[in-house]
N, C-alpha and C positions, 0 to 999 in steps of 0.2 A: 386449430392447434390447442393443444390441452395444456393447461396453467402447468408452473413445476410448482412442484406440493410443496409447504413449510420453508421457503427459503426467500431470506429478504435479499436484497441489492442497495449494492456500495457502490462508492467512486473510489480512486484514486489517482488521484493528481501529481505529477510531477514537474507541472510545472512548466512547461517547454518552452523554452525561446527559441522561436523559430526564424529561419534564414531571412535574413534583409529585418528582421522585427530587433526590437530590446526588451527588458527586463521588465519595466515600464508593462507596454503589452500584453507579459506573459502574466505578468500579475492582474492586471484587469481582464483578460482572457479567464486566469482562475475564477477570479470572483463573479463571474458570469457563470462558468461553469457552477459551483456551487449552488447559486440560486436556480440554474437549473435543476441541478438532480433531485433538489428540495423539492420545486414545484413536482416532479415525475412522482416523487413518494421514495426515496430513496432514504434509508436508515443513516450511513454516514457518509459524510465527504472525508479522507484524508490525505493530507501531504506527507513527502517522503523526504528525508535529509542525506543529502549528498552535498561534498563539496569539493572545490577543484574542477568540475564537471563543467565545460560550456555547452551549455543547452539546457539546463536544470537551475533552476532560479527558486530550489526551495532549501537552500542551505539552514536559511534562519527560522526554521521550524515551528518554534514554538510564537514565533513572529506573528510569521502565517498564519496557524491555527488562530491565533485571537482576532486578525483581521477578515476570515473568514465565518468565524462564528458571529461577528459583530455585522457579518454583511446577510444572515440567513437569522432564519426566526426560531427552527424547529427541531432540524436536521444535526443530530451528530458531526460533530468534529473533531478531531483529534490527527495523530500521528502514526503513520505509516512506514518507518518509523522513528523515533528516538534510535540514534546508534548509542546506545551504552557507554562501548569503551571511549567516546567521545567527549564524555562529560561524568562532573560529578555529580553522583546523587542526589546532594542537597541542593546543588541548582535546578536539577530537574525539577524536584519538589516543591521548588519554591516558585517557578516559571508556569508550571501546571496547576499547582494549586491556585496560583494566582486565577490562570484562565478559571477554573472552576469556580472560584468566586464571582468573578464578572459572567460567568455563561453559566449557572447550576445546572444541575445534571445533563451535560450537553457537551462535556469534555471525555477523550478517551485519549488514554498514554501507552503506543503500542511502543515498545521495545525490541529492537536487534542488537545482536551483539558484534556486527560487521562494522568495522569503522566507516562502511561510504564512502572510501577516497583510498586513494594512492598512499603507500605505506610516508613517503615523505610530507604530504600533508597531514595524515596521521601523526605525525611528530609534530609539525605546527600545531594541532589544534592539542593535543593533550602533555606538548615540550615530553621529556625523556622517563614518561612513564610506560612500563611494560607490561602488556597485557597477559594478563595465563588463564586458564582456560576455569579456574577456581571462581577467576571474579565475576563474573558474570552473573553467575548465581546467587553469590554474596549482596552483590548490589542490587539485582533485583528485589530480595529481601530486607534490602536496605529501605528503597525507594518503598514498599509497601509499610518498613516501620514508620517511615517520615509521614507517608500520609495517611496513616489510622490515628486512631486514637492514641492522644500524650499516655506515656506510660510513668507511672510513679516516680520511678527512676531515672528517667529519660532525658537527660541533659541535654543536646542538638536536637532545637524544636525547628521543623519550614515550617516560616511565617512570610506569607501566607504557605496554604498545605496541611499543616495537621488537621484528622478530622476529614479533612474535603473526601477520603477514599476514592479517589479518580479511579476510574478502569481501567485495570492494569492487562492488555495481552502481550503475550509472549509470538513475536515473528521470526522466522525463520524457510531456510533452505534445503539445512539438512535435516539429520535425527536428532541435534544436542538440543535443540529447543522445544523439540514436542514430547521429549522425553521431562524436562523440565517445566515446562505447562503441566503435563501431567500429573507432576509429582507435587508443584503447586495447589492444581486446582484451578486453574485460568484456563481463559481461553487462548484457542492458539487460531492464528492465521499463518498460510503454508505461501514462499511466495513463487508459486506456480509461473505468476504471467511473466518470469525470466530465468525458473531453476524448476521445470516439471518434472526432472528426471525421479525425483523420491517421493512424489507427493503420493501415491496412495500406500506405501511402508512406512510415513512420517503419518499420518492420518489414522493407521492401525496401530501404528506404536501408540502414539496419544490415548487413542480411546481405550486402548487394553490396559493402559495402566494407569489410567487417570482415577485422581482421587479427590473426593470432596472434595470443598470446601467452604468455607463463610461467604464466599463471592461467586462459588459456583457448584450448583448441583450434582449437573449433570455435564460430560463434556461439549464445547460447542468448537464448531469447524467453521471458519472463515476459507476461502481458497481463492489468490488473483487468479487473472481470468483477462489476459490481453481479448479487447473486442472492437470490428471494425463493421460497422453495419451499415448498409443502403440500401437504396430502390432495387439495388440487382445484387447479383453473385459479379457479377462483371467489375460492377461498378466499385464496388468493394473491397478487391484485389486491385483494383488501379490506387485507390486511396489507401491502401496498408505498405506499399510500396515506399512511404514516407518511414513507417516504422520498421519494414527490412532495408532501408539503408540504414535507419540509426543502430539497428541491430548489428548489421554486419561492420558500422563504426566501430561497437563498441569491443567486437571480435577481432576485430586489427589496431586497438588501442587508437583508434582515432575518433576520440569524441566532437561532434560540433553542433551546431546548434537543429533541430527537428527541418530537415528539408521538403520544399513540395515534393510533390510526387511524379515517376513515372514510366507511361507506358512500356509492360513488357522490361522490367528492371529485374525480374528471378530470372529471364531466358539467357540475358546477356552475363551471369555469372557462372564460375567453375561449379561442376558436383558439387566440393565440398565443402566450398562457401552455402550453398542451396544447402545444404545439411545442417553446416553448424545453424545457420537462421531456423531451419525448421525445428531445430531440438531447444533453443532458445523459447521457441515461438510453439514448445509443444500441448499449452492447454487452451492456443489463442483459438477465436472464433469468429470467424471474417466470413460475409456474405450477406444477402438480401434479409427481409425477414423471417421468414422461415427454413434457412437453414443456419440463420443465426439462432433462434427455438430450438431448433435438433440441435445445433450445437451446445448449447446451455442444458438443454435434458438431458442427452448423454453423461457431461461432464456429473451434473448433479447426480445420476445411475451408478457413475464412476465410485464419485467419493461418499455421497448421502453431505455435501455441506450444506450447514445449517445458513450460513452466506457465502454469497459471491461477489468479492468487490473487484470492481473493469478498470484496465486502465486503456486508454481510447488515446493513442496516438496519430490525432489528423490532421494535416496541416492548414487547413481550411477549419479557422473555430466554427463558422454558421454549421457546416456541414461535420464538426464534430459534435453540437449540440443536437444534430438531428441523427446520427449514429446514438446518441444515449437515448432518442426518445423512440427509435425503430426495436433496440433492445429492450425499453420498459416496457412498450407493446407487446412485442415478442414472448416478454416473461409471465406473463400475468391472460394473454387471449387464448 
């Protein structure tokens, strides 16, 4: 198998409490997983913020990240991401900057501007403020004044945060945020491993119109990347079976928590349930290891990303830590 040229590898974690498990679990499950992908050589670990969600134990985000960073020596961590409209600026800045203090250059602050939850927990968590489609840009410009350099002028300092410059990328779905990475100068992450339908139109929009800047040269592509790997092509599709039911939960609004797996679970569904999972599941890449290779090459042929970060939904952690070390093989033999 031939190595894929210039392209690092990520995690991301979401955390999974899985059926008969708790929270408790899902969190010592994480911090396992981290120190794995560190050992494999893996660029960054991060977590995703969702709330209201059972099965997802990474609400408190920037929690995680510092418990995560505190349990790895080397390894990149940060967020997958920060939901924006979720919080204010100056918290963020002061929550990240904080981590950046305790972990130096070992922090990254990805950003969406999706709430992560159901419009009425959306109102819990930010009470009767309205989103419009202005702020988002605003605040991300905000969160970059907070954490550069004090400005003359500059009365609301994050303490901690000013100064730290944490890594700012820009994530997203659609077009609104590669068009805005671009016009930044950030980097952007596409998140494929559950919305592939735009990823190579959002990836060309970025790069055609990307512009300098002090944090970035040249543009860089991050791209998720659902991955289920084993000893077989067989074996593989019996274990992703765990991530097309949570798939197909998440398509009939019934979220719960990551179930085992099982056999022959796509034969006993409608067409078009089998569709929406496959369109959900359009950049994932399940099988032994060498068609998990081709799979990861193609994708890379696809888009040219500069990374690829997995998210590895198995319900068996032993045999998901050995699905990340069949793809660090895979990626690199």
């Amino acid at each position: 198998m031939n190595p894929l040229p210039n392209t690092k590898l990520s995690m991301l974690d979401l955390i999974a409490i899985r059926e008969g498990g708790n929270v408790g679990q899902a969190l010592a499950i994480g911090r396992e997983t981290a120190q794995h992908v560190e050992a494999l050589g893996f660029t960054r670990y991060w977590v995703a913020e969702h709330h209201n969600t059972p099965g997802i134990a990474s609400s408190a985000t920037a929690v995680l990240v510092g418990h995560m960073a505190g349990a790895t020596r080397r390894i990149r961590v940060g967020s997958g991401g920060i939901m924006l409209p979720n919080h204010a600026p100056l918290v963020v800045a002061e929550a990240f900057g904080t981590l950046a203090e305790l972990y130096p250059d070992r922090i990254d602050l990805g950003l969406g501007r999706a709430p992560g939850t159901d419009q009425l927990t959306m109102r819990a968590l930010r009470r009767d403020r309205i989103e419009t489609e202005a702020d988002f840009p605003r605040e991300v410009a905000e969160l970059q004044r907070l954490l550069g350099p004090r400005q003359p002028d500059q009365q609301v300092i994050a303490v901690p945060g000013c100064g730290t410059e944490v890594p700012i990328w820009l994530l997203g779905s659609s077009l609104f945020s590669a068009r805005l990475a671009a016009e930044r100068g950030l980097p952007y992450a596409f998140a494929s491993h559950f919305a592939p339908a735009m990823l190579l139109q959002a990836i060309e929009i970025y790069r055609r119109n990307f512009r300098p800047s002090a944090k970035l040269a040249q543009p860089y592509v991050m791209v998720g990347v659902p991955v289920i790997a084993a000893d077989s092509d067989e074996e593989a599709d019996y274990l992703a079976s765990s991530t097309y039911q949570r798939v197909l939960g998440i398509l009939r609004g019934d979220r719960r928590p990551l179930p085992p797996p099982v056999a022959g679970f796509l034969a006993g569904l409608h067409p078009q349930e089998r569709a929406g999972i496959a369109g959900f599941l359009g950049a994932a890449v399940i099988g032994g290891a060498e068609t998990v290779h081709a799979g990861l090459l193609a994708l890379k042929e696809a888009t040219n990303a500069d990374e690829m970060i997995l998210v590895s939904d198995i319900f068996d952690p032993v045999l998901r830590l050995r699905s990340l070390e069949i793809t660090a093989r895979s990626f690199v033999d």
